[in-house]
N, CA, C and O atoms as a GROMACS GRO file, in nm:
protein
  184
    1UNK      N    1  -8.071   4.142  -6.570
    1UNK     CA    2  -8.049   4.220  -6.450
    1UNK      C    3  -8.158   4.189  -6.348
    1UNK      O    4  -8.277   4.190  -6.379
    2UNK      N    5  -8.114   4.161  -6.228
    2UNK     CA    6  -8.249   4.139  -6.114
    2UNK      C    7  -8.276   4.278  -6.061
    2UNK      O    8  -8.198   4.353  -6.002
    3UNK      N    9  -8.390   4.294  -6.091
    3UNK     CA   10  -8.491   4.380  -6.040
    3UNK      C   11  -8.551   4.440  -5.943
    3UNK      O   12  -8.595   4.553  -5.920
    4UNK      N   13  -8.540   4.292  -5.865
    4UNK     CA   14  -8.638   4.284  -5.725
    4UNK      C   15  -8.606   4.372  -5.600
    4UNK      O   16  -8.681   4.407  -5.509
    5UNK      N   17  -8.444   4.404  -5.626
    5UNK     CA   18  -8.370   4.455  -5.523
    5UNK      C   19  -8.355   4.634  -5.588
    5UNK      O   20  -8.331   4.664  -5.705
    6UNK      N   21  -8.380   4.740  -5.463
    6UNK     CA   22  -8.392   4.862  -5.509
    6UNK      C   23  -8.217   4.918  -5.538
    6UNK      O   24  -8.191   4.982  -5.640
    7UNK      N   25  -8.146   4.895  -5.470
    7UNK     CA   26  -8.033   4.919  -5.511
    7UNK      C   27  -7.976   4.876  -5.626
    7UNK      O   28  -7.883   4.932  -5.684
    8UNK      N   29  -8.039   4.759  -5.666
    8UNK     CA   30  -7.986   4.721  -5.805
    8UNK      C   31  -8.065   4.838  -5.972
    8UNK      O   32  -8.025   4.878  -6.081
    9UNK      N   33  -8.121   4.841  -5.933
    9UNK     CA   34  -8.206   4.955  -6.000
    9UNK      C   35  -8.212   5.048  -5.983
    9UNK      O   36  -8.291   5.100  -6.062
   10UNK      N   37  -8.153   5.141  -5.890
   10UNK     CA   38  -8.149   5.269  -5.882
   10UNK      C   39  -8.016   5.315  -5.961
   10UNK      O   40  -7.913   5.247  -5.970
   11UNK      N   41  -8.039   5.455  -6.020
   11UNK     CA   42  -7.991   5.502  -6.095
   11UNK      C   43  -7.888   5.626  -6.108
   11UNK      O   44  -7.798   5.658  -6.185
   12UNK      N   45  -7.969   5.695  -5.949
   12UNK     CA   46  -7.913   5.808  -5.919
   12UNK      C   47  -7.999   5.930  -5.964
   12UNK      O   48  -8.089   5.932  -6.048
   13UNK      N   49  -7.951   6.023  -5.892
   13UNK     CA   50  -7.984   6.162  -5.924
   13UNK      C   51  -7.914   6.244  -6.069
   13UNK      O   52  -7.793   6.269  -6.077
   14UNK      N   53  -7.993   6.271  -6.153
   14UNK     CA   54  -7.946   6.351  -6.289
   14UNK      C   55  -7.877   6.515  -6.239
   14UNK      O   56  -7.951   6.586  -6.171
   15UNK      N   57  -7.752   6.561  -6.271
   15UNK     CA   58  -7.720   6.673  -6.236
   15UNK      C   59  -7.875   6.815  -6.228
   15UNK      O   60  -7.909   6.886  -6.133
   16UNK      N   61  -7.928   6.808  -6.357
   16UNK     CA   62  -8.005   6.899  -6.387
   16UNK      C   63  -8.116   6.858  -6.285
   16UNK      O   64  -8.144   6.968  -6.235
   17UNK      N   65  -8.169   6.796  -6.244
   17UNK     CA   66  -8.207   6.714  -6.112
   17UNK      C   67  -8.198   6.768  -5.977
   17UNK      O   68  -8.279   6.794  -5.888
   18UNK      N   69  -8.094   6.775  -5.990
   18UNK     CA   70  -8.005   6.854  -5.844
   18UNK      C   71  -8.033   6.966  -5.898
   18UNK      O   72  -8.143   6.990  -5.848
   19UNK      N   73  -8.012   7.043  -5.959
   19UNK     CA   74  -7.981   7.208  -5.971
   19UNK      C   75  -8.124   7.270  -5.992
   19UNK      O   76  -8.122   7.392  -6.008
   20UNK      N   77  -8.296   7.188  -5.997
   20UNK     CA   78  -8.369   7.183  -5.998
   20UNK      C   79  -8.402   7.198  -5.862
   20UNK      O   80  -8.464   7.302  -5.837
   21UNK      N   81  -8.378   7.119  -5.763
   21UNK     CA   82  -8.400   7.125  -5.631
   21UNK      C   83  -8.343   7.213  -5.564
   21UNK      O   84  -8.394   7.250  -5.458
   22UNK      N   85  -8.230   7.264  -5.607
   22UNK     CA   86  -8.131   7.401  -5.551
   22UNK      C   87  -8.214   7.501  -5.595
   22UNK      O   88  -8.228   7.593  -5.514
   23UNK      N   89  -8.290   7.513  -5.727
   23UNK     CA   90  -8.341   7.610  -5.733
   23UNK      C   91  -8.491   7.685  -5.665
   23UNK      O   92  -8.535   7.797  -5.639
   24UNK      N   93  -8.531   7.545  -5.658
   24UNK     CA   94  -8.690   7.535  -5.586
   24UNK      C   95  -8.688   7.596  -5.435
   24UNK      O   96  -8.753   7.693  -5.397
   25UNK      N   97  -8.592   7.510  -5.351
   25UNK     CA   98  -8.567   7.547  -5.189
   25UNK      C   99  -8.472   7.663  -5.208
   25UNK      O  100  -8.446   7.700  -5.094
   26UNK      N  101  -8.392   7.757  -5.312
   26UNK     CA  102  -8.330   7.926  -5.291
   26UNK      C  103  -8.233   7.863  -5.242
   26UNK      O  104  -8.211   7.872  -5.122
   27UNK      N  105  -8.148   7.780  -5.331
   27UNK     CA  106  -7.981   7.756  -5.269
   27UNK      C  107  -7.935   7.689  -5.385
   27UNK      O  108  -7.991   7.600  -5.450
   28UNK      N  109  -7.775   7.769  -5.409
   28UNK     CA  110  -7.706   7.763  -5.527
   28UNK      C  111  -7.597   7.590  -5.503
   28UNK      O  112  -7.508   7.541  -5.573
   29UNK      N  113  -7.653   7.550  -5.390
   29UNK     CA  114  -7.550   7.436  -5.402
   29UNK      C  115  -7.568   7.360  -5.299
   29UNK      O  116  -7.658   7.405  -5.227
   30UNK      N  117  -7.501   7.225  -5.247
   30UNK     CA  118  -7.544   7.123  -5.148
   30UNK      C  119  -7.494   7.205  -4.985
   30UNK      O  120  -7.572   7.199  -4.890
   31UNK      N  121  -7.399   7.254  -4.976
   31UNK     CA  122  -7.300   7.288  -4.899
   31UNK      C  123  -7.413   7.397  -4.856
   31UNK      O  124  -7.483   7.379  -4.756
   32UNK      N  125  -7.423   7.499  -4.931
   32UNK     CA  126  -7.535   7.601  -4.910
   32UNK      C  127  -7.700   7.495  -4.840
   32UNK      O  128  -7.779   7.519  -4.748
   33UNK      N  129  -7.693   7.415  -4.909
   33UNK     CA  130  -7.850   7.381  -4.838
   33UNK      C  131  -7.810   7.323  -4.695
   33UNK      O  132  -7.883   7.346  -4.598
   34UNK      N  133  -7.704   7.256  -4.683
   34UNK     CA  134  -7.698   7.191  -4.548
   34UNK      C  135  -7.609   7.330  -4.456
   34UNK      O  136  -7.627   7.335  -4.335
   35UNK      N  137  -7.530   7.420  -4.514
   35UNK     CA  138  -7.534   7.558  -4.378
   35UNK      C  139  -7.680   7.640  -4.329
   35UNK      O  140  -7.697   7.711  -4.229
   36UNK      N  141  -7.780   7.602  -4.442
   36UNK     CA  142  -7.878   7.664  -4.425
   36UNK      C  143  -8.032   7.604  -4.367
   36UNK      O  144  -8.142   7.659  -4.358
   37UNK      N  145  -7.979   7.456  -4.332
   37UNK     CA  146  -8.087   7.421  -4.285
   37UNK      C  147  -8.018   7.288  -4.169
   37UNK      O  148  -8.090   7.197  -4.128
   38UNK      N  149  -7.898   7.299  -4.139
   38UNK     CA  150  -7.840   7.206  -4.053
   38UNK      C  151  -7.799   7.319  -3.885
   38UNK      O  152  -7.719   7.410  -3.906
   39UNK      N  153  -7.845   7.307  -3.762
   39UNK     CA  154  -7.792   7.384  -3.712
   39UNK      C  155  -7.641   7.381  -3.668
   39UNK      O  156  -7.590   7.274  -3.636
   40UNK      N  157  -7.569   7.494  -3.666
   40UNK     CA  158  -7.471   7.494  -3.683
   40UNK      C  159  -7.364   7.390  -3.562
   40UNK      O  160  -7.256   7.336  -3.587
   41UNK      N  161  -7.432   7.388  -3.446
   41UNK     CA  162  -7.391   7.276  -3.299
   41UNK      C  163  -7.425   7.199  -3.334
   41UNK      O  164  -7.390   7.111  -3.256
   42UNK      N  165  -7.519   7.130  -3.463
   42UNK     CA  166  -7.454   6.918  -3.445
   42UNK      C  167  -7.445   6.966  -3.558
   42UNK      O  168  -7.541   6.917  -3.617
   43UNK      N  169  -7.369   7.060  -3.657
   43UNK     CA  170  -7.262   7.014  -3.787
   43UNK      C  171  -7.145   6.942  -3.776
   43UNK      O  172  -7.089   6.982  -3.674
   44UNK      N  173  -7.065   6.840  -3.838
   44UNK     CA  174  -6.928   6.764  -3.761
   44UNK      C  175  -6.839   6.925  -3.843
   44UNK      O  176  -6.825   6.977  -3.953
   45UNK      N  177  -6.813   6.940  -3.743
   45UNK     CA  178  -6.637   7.014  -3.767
   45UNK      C  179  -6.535   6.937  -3.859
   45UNK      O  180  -6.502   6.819  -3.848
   46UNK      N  181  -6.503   7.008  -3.930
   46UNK     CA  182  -6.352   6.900  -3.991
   46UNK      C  183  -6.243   6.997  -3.986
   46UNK      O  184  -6.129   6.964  -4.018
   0.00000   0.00000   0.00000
């Protein structure tokens, strides 16, 4: 496997990982961290 390149080696984020960081910043989920720290006039609408 080549090495040299970071995308080839990256691995990703471990769930328990994520739910570690939800717990640290007081938010139960991704959706929750970005209503809570994105202002709501440049969120994209869908």
């Amino acid at each position: 496997m080549k090495t040299d390149v970071f995308a080839l080696r990256h691995i990703g984020i471990r769930e328990e990982d994520l739910n570690s960081m939800f717990n640290t910043v007081g938010v139960e989920n991704l959706e929750q961290l970005i209503f809570e720290t994105i202002p709501d006039h440049i969120r994209l609408k869908e």
